[in-house]
C-alpha positions in Angstrom: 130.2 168.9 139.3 133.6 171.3 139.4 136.0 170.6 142.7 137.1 173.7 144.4 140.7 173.8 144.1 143.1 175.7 146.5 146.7 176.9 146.4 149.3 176.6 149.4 153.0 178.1 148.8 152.5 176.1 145.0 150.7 173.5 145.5 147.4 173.0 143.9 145.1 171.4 146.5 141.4 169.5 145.5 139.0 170.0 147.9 136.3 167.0 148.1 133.3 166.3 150.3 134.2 164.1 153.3 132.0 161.1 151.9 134.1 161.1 148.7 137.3 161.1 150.8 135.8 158.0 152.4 135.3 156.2 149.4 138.6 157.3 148.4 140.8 156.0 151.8 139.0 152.8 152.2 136.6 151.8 155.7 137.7 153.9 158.9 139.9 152.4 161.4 138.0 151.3 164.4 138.0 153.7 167.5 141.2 154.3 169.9 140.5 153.5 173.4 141.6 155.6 176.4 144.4 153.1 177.1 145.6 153.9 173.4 144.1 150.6 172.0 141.3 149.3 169.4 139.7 146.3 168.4 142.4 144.0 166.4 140.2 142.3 163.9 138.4 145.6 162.3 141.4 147.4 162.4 143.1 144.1 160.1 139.9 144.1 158.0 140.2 148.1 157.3 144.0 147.7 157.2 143.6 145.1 154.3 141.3 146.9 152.8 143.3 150.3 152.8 146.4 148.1 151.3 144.1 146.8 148.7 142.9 150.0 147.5 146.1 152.0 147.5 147.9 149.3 145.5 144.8 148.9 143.0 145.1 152.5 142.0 148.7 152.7 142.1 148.5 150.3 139.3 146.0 152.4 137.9 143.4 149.2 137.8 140.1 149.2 138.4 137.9 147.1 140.5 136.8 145.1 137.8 140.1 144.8 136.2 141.8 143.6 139.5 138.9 141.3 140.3 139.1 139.7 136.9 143.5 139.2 137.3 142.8 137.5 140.9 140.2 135.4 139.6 137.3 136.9 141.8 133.7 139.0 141.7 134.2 141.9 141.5 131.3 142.4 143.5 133.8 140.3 146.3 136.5 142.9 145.7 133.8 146.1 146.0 132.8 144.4 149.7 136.6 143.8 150.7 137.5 147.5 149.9 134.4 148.9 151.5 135.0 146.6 154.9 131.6 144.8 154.7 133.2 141.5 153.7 135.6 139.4 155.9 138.4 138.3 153.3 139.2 135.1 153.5 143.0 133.5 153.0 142.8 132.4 149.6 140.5 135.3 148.2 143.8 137.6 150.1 146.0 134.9 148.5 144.5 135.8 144.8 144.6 139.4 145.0 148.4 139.8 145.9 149.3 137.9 143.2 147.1 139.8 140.6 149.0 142.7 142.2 152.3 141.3 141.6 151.9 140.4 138.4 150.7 144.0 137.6 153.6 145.5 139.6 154.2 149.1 137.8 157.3 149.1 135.3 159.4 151.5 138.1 158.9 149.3 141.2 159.5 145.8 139.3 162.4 144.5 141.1 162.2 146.7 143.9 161.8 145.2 147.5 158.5 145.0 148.3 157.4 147.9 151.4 154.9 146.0 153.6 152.1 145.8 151.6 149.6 143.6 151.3 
């Protein structure tokens, strides 16, 4: 299937179906009350999950290659990203240091920015 593709002042932009996008971001962040708060754990569980995601495709790895460096099921990694699976210290534990040890060549050395 072709993506529509748009162009603002030079920049090419992909337009995707909001379902894709999902997949894309990682689970949605719970809901913001009136008072300006939200439910802590399944905002940490979607924040984790949005952490894992960005920095698995920043090393351009997939699942099933990250899953395999942290010593995990990939199935395990699938139901972290997607928020349907509570992660659990060591499983968190494994994945950071898969992710360190396949650290892109420009940020090795570099401090780390609040990641997972």
């Amino acid at each position: 299937m072709g993506r529509t593709t748009i162009d603002i002042m030079g920049t090419r932009f992909v337009l995707i179906p909001e379902a894709e996008l999902a997949a894309i971001e990682g689970p949605d962040f719970p809901p913001i009350s009136e008072d300006g708060t939200c439910e802590a754990l399944p905002f940490l569980h979607a924040s984790i999950a949005r952490d894992i995601i960005r920095e698995r495709r920043e090393r351009g790895l997939t699942q099933a290659q990250l899953a395999k460096l942290a010593g995990i099921r990939q199935e395990t990694l699938s139901r972290l990203e997607s928020g349907k699976h509570k992660p659990n210290v060591r499983t968190i534990e494994r994945i950071e240091a898969a992710l360190k040890r396949k650290r892109p060549e420009s940020k090795r050395g570099a401090s780390k920015r609040g990641g997972i």
